[in-house]
Residue, then its C-alpha position, 0 to 999 in steps of 0.5 A: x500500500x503507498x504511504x500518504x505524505x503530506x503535501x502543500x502545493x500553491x495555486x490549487x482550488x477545488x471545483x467539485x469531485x471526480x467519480x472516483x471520489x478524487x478532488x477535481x482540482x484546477x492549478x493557477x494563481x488569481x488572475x491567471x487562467x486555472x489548469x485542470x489537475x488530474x484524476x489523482x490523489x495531490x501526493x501521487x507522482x501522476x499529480x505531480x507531474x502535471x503540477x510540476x508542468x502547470x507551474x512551470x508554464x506560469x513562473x520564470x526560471x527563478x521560480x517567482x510568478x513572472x510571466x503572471x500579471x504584474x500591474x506596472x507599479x504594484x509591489x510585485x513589479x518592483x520586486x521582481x524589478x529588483x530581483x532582476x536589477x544590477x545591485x541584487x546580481x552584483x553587489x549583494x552578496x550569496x548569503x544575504x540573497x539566500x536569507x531575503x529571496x523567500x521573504x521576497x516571495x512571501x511579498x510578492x505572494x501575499x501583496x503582489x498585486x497592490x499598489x506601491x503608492x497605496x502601502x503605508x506604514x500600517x501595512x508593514x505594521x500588520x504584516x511584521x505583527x506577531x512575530x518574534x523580535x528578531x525575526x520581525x527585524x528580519x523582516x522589517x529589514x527586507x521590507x525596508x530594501x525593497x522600498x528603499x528600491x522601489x522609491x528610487x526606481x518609481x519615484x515614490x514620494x518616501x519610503x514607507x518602511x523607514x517610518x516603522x521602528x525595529x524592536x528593540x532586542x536584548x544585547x547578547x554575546x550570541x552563541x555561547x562559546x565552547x569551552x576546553x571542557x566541551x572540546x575534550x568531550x566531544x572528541x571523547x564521545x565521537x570517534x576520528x572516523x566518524x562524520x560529526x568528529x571531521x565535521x567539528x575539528x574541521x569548524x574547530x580548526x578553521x572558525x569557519x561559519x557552518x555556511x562556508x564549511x559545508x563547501x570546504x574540500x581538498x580545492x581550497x587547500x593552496x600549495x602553500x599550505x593554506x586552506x583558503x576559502x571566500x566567505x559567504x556572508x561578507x564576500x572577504x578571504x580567509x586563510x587558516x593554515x592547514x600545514x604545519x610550519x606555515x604559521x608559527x600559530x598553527x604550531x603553537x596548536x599543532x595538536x588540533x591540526x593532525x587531529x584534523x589531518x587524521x580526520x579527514x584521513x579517516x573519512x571512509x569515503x572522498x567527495x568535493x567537499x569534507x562534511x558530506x551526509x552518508x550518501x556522499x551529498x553535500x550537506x546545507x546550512x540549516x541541517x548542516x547546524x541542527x545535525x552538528x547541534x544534535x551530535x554536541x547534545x548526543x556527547x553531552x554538551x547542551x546549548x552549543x553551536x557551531x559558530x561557538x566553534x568560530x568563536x572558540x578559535x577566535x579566543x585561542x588566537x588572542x590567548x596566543x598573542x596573535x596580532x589583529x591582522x593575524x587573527x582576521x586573516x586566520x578567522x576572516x573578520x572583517x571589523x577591527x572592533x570584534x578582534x578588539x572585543x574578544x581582546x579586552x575579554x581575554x586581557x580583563x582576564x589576564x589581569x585576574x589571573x596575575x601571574x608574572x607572565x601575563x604581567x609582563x603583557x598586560x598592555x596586550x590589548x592596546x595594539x588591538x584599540x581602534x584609532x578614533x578610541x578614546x583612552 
């Protein structure tokens, strides 16, 4: 017997039943001409296939509604003007595309055909109501882009968007860091020839975002013994050794680099990239995070991420004396201001610490102080 799945498909409405008791069903968005959907249950591939075939006929290859009515100066027009554009082709970066493009089409779906003159602070208000701080930033953020575009391209007389204020959040230091404690239990729990294991020392050792990780691979390993990669969110380069001597900071924690060299000569099979599932498929973010998360949890750690891995490293290289520049090259930051940060925390600590040693340097934060600081 086939298993029943649940399935949510758009554009579809009900018209009656067929003989075999099926609903009679008819695909196409409001305004467009409707497509009569097969006598078949919706999960069943028959039915699919047709759907599959119908939406294909009315969306564009970026999977937005484009040969369907757009009314010049609605919503939907200048979105699909601003998908289109130079600036969302060229200057956004990967990343933030991937984060706006479904919020993009949720507009477009659920406000496409209104007019852009006819949208008011209210509106936006409405929309952004309900949902929690920081996704209602997400959100508001992605509205305030596309009518910044929008006023620009059709000579609006304001942008509506910037007349609705961001909720004010609490200021956190994000995800947690890892701890020495946390490290040594993972790898206790997790074996070297394991997934979870190459997929932790790898993040462990790099400070790469779990966005970037998921790509690395034997390609991005220079001849001069660099595993170099550009990152995803902020487009810039970062440059974590990967051979011992290339740095005299990888040799200060040359144990975490043949931990990880054992690693991924230990991986039972090779693909493109490291992290890979069981299948040999390259993993995505999102399940990429929540496995990694899962597999912390299944060692005993709790509230752990994997950007608390990015943050670790970023603490070990400050601990190890690791200038500015240096710790943006290895990490990838682009801000002087977040090295600075992670340099105060570590010199407040030094200071408790009081050992002739650490006396000696106390000044060490100092050279990471912005210019326009004041003392």
């Amino acid at each position: 017997m086939r298993r029943r799945i649940s399935t949510k498909l758009k554009y579809l409405s009900q018209s009656g039943h067929f003989p075999s008791g099926n609903p009679r069903l008819y695909m196409g968005p409001k305004g467009a001409k409707r497509v009569p959907m097969p006598d078949a249950p919706v999960d069943h591939p028959m039915f699919l296939s047709a759907y599959a075939k119908a939406l294909a006929s009315i969306t564009g290859a970026d999977g937005i509604d484009l040969r369907l009515p757009a009314p010049k100066g609605s919503i939907k027009d200048a979105a699909q003007s601003l998908l289109r554009s130079d600036y969302w082709r060229d200057v956004l970066r990967e990343g933030t595309k991937a984060r706006r493009r479904p919020e993009y089409d949720r507009i477009i779906e659920a406000y496409g055909q209104a007019d852009l003159r006819t949208l008011k602070p209210e509106h936006i208000r409405a929309d952004l109501k309900g949902l929690k701080p920081h996704a209602r930033n997400n959100r508001l953020k992605v509205w305030r882009s596309l009518m910044k575009f929008a006023t620009e391209a059709y000579s609006l007389p304001s942008n509506p968007a910037l007349a609705v204020a961001k909720t004010q959040t609490k200021k956190t230091d994000g995800h947690a860091s890892w701890t020495q404690a946390d490290v040594e239990k993972f790898r206790k729990h997790w074996p070297l020839d394991s997934a979870p294991r190459l997929a932790f020392e790898l993040i462990y050792w790099t400070g790469a975002r779990i966005s970037d990780a998921i790509k690395l691979g034997p390609v991005n390993v220079s001849r001069d013994g660099f595993l170099i990669f550009c990152q995803g969110k902020t487009g810039a380069e970062a440059y974590p050794p990967f051979d011992m001597g290339v740095s005299p900071l990888a040799d200060q924690y040359s144990s975490d680099l043949h931990l990880l060299h054992q690693a991924i000569q230990r991986r039972p099979s090779r693909h493109l990239t490291y992290m890979t599932t069981a299948q040999g498929s390259s993993r995505s973010v999102k399940a990429a995070s929540q496995w990694l998360a899962e597999k912390a949890r299944d060692a005993g750690i709790e509230g752990k991420t994997a950007h608390g891995l990015r943050k670790r490293r970023t603490e070990l290289l400050i601990e190890a004396g690791a200038t500015r520049d240096q710790v943006k090259g290895w990490i990838g930051h682009e801000s002087d201001s977040m090295v600075s940060l992670y340099a105060k925390k570590f010199d407040r600590k030094r200071a408790l610490i009081g050992t002739d040693r650490e006396r000696q340097s106390s000044k060490f934060s100092e050279k990471f102080q912005q210019k326009d600081e004041k003392p």
